[in-house]
C-alpha positions, 0 to 999 in steps of 0.5 A: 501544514500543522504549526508545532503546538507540543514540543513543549509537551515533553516536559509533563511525560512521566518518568520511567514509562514509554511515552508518544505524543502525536499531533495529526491532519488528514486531508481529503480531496475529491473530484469526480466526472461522470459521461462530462458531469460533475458529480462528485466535489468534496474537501474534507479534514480531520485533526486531533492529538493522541497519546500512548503510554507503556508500563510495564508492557501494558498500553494506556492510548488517549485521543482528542479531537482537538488540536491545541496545548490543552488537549495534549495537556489532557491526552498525556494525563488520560493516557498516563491513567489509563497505562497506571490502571490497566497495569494494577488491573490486568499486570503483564509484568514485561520490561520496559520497552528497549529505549532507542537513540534520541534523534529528530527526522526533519519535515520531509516534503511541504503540503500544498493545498490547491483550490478545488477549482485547479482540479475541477478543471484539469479533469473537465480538460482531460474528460473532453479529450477522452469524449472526442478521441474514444467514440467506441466507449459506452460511458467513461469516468474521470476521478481525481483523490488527494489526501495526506497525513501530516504528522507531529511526533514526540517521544520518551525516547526514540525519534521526534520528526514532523513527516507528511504523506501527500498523494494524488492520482487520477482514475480514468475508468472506460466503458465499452461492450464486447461483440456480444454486448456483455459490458466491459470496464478497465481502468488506470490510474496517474500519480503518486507520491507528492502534490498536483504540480508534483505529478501533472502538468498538462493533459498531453503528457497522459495522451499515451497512456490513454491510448494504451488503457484504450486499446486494452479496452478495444482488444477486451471487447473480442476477448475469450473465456479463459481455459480453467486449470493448473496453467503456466501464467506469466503475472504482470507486476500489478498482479505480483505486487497484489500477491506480496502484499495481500497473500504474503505481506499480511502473513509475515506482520508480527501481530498477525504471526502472533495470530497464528499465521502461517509464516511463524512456523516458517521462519528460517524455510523455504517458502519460494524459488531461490529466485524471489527476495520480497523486501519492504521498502522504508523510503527508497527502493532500487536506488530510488525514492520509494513510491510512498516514503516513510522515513519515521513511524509513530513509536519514534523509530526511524525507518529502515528496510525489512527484508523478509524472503531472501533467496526463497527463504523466509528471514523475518517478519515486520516488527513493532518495538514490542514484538521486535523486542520478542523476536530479538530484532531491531525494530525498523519502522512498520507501526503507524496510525492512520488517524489521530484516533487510531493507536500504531500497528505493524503496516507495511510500507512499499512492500515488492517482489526485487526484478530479476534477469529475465526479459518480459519478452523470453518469458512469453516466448517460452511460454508454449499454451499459458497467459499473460495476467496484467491487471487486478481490480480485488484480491483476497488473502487469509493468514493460511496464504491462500488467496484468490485474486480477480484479473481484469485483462490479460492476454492468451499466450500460443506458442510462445505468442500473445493472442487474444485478450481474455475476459474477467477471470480469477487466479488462486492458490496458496502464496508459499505453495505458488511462489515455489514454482516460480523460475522466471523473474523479469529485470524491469518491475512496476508499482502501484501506490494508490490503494489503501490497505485495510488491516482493521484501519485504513493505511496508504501502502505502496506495492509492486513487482517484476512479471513472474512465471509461475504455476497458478489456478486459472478460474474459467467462464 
């Protein structure tokens, strides 16, 4: 955990300009197992101090890679000069960013950093079991990750807080052949928000899902092509937390409507079925504790939900201060750096499709010659919204049944487009926290949703 080297820093900001001092450490940890053999083990850290200053509407950013009160001394002043030149230079002319109340956001979780050791040898463990209980794989892969932001931020105005983000996940990756001897992989991943004692315990308790990665494997390996065309499809909540945040999310982020995305002409219209409502999360979601918390962003604004389609329309956007302020909404907490080298961007959080009433079972019932899509490994998406999405397991559905497992596929289409065809929302949804979303610096983000049936372009062999 960082010990608090700035607070006295305050002092020396300037007056009348927007100021963000911002003390960070990222920490990396990594284990990896191929076929019982350690081939990878990594720890790694970065740390630094940054600061960003505003005059009237132009932005002076300075960082060091050091952490110390000299180098917030020598950030302060950088950033103060480079925001005082920028602004005689290339004036914008703006009013000053709208100030927000004073407040302090406490440490939200502790960062406990374990020996490599403990990893090491919880996945030489659960490898061992996979090596003896699984004959039919051709190879498998045991992967665990760790990381973590720790964050110190002091503001002219706003918020101050002292927030972390760990995580951690465990990537199990099976290996087998279909009855031809075409190669297959799936994969699952264990984990989420918090430490390692947070999220594993013993081995066993990932012995069922195991079993179910495994037999999605078996049923994979007499798997079929997929029929190409327009097809009813029942999305999995993996596959629907991919669309809300690649092929809708990403349109809807302020900067990126300012771009030309194709949600500024949208706002206030429909642009899917009364039955869908996307919202990202701040810190909880559905009563409760969102997959990845945030309870501060890095401009000092305390985090709050942002609702961005209700009912099939689309209310807004996510927000900085300064396009919140363009937009005449109240900021509610999506700018964040990744690094301390890396100045806040309008990121979203915990970003989802809300459940509905439909059971996962009538949904596939009423179904009469479609699929069931469960698993994404990739997706791409453009600010038109359109967006083609790889599918790694998924499963035929024949009147109104499951039937046999298909073969890697694609789905595509346009996100407004699609969403309007939806007319089934299930009652029970799923998350996914471990990626990273990728918009011009890396960013953990959480994603997820309920099953949707919906109109979609199937890809075929």
């Amino acid at each position: 955990m960082l010990e608090d080297l700035i607070a006295g820093k305050k002092s020396l900001f300037a007056d009348g300009v927007h100021t963000e001092l911002r003390a960070q450490e990222n920490r990396y940890r990594n284990v990896t197992l191929v076929q019982g053999n350690l081939m990878g083990n990594s720890r790694s850290e970065t740390s630094g101090i940054c600061a960003r200053v505003c005059k009237n509407g132009v932005f002076g950013f300075s960082s060091m890679a050091e952490y110390s009160a000299s180098a917030a001394e020598a950030v302060l002043k950088a950033a103060t000069n480079n925001a005082l030149f920028l602004n005689q230079r290339a004036p914008k002319n703006k009013p000053a960013i709208p100030k927000l109340p004073a407040g302090t956001v406490p440490v939200n979780r502790v960062i406990v950093d374990n020996e490599q050791k403990k990893y090491i040898d919880f996945c030489k463990e659960l490898d061992d079991y996979i090596a003896k209980t699984y004959p039919k794989l051709t190879s498998r892969t045991v992967v665990y990750t760790e990381d973590s932001m720790d964050k110190i931020l002091y503001t002219s105005d706003g918020h101050d807080g002292h927030t972390t983000s760990p995580r951690c996940y465990i990537y199990v990756i099976m290996n087998s052949e279909t009855l031809d001897g075409t190669p297959i992989e799936l994969y699952d991943v264990f984990g989420g928000a918090g430490n390692f004692d947070d999220n594993f315990g013993t081995v066993e308790k990932l012995y069922p899902k195991l079993e179910a990665l495994y037999k999605k494997v078996m049923d994979k390996r007499a798997g079929v092509y997929a029929e190409a065309g327009y097809k009813t499809v029942i999305l999995g909540g993996i596959l629907s937390g991919m669309l809300a945040h690649e092929a809708v999310g990403h349109t809807v982020e302020a900067d990126l409507v300012l771009g030309g995305s194709v949600a500024g002409p949208n706002l206030n219209k429909r642009v899917a079925s009364d039955l869908v409502t996307l919202v990202d999360f701040a810190h909880t979601a559905l009563g409760k504790p969102a997959p990845l918390p945030v309870y501060l962003d890095d401009e000092g604004t305390p985090a709050e939900d942002a609702v961005i389609i209700e009912n099939g329309i689309l209310k807004g956007y996510m927000n900085n201060r300064e396009t919140a302020e363009l937009y005449g909404v109240k900021p509610v907490g999506n700018a964040r750096g990744f690094e301390f080298s890396d100045e806040p961007l309008i990121r979203m959080r915990n970003t989802t499709i809300l459940p509905g009433k439909d059971k996962l079972e009538e949904m596939i019932a009423s179904v009469e010659d479609g699929y069931y899509l469960l698993d994404t490994g990739n997706g791409q998406a453009d600010l038109t919204g359109e967006f083609m999405f790889g599918v790694n397991m998924g499963y035929e559905i024949k009147n109104g049944k499951l039937g046999r497992a298909i073969l890697d596929t694609t789905v595509s289409g346009v996100a407004f487009d699609m969403l309007k065809t939806v007319d089934m929302v299930s009652d029970e949804m799923v998350w996914s926290s471990s990626g990273f979303c990728g918009k011009k610096q890396a960013m953990p983000v959480g994603m997820g949703g309920p099953a949707l049936r919906c109109k979609i372009m199937m890809g075929g062999r």
